[in-house]
C-alpha positions in Angstrom: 0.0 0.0 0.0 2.8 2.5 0.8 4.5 1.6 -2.2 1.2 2.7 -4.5 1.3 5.8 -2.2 4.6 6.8 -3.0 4.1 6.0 -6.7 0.8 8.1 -6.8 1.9 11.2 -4.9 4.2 12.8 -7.7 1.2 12.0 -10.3 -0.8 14.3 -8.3 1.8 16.7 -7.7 2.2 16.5 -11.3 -1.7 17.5 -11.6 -2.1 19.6 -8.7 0.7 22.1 -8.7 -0.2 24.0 -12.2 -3.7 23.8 -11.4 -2.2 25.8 -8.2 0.0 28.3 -10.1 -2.7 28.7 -12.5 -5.3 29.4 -10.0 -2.7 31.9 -8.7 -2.4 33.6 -12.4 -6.1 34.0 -12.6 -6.4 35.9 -8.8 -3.6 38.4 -10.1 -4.9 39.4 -13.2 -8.4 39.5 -11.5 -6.7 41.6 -9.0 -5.1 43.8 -11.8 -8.4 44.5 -13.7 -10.0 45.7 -10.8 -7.7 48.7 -10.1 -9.8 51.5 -9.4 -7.6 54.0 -11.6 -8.7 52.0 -14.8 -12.2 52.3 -14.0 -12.5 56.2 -12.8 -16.0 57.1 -11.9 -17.8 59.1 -14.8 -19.1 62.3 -13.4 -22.4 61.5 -15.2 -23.1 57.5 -15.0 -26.6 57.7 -16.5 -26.5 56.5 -20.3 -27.9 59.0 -22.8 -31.8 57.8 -22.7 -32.0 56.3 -19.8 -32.9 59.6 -17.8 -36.4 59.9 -18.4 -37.0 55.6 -17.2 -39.1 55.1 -14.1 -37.6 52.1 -13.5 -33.7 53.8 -13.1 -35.8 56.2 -11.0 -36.3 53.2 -8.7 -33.1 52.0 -8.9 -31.6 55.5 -7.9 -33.8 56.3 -4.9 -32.9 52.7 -3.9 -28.8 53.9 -4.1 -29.9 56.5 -2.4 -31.5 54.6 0.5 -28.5 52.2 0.4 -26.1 54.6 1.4 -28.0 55.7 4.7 -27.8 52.4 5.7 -31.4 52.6 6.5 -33.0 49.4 6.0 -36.3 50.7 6.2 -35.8 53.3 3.6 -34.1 50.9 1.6 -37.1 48.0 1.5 -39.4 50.8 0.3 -38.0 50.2 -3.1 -37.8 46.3 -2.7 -41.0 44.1 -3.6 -42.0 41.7 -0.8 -41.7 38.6 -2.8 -38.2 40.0 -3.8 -35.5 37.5 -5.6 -32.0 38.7 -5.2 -29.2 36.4 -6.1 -25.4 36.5 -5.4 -22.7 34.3 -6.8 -20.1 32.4 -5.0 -19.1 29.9 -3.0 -19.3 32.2 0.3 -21.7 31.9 3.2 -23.9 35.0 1.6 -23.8 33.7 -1.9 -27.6 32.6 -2.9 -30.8 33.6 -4.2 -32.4 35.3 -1.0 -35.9 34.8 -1.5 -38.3 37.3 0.4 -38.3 40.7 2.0 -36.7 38.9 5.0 -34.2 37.3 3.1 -33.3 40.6 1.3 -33.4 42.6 4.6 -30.8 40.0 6.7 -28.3 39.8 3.6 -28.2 43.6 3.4 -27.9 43.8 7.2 -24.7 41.7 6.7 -23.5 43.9 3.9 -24.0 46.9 6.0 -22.1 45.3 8.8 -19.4 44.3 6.5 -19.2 48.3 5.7 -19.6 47.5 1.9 -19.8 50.4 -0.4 -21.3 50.9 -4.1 -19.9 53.3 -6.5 -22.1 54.0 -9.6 -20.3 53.8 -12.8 -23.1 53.4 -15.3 -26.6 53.4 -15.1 -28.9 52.2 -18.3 -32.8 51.6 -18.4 -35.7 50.6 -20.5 -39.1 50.5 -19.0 -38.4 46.9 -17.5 -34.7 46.1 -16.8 -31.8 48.9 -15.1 -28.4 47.5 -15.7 -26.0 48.6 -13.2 -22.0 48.9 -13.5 -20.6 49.7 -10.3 -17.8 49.7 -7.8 -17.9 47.7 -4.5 -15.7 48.1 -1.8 -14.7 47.7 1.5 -12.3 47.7 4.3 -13.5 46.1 7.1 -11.7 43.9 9.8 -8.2 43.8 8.2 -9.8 42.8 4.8 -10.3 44.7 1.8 -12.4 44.0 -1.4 -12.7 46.1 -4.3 -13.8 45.0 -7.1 -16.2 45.7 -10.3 -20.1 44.2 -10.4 -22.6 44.4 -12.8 -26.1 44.1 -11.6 -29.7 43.5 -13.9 -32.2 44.5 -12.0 -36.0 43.7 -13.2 -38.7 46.1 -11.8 -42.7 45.7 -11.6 -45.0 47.7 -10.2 -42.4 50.4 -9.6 -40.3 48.0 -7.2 -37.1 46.0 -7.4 -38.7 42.7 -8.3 -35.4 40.3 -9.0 -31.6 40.7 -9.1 -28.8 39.1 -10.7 -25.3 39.9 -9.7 -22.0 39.3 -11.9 -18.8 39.7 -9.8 -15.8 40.4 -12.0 -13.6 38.6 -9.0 -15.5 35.8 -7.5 -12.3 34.6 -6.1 -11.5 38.0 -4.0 -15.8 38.4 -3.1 -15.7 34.3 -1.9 -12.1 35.1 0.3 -13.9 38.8 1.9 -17.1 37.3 2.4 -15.9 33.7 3.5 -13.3 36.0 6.2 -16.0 38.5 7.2 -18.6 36.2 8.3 -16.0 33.8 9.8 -14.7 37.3 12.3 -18.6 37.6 13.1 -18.9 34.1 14.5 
């Protein structure tokens, strides 16, 4: 048995260790991308014809209410059957399903002092699609990285979300560390 061992280990050596330096490739040009100095924030991130949508209105006032931190405020511009869903791997990632679901994963976001930075804005009557900046320094670890959101809107509320993280390696390591230091 020890001799099919030994024989075995350098195979997966062989296998493992540029999967490894690979993996390690992808994190550091995910890491270069995501510099904020080559993605400045536009002084005007609504795109020509999207001004006049109600459903970027809703989308706005709920920016707005995101960065008071007031939960309240914020589920005004939420349905109550809401479907928001966040990639990963990390304890947060999911579709949260609900007001309740919505309210408890922004709670953690808000806890986890995560910012949003506009960089675009575009609307049709329907769908806002979001380009923005997330950040955050909060317990010795930093994220900051781009997202793009598609938000769909009925009945003049934020009916379902989906998120695309341009890093889901650096967003699985924050999250995965911030809700670790909670517990």
């Amino acid at each position: 048995m020890l001799k099919s061992l030994l024989v075995a280990l350098p195979i997966t050596l062989a296998i493992a260790l540029p999967t490894l330096a690979s993996n390690n490739i992808h994190i550091a040009d995910a890491t270069e991308i995501n510099s904020s100095e080559l993605w400045p924030k536009p002084e005007f991130p609504i795109a020509k014809g999207s001004e006049n949508s109600k459903a970027l209105n809703v989308v706005q006032d709920f920016f707005a209410a995101y960065s008071t931190g007031d939960i309240e405020q914020i589920k005004e511009y939420v349905a109550d059957d809401v479907e928001w869903h966040i990639p990963g791997r990390h304890p947060l990632a999911g579709t949260k399903r609900g007001i309740e679901a919505f309210t408890d994963f922004f709670k953690q976001l808000g806890a986890a002092g995560f910012k949003a930075e506009v960089m675009i804005l575009a609307a049709n009557d329907t769908y806002v699609i979001d380009a923005h900046r997330g950040y955050s320094s909060t317990n010795g670890e930093n994220i900051d990285i781009n997202w793009v959101l598609l938000y769909q809107i009925e009945n003049g509320k934020i009916k379902r979300v989906q998120n695309f993280s341009d890093d889901l390696y650096s967003s699985d390591r924050f999250f995965e560390q911030f809700v670790s230091s909670q517990n």
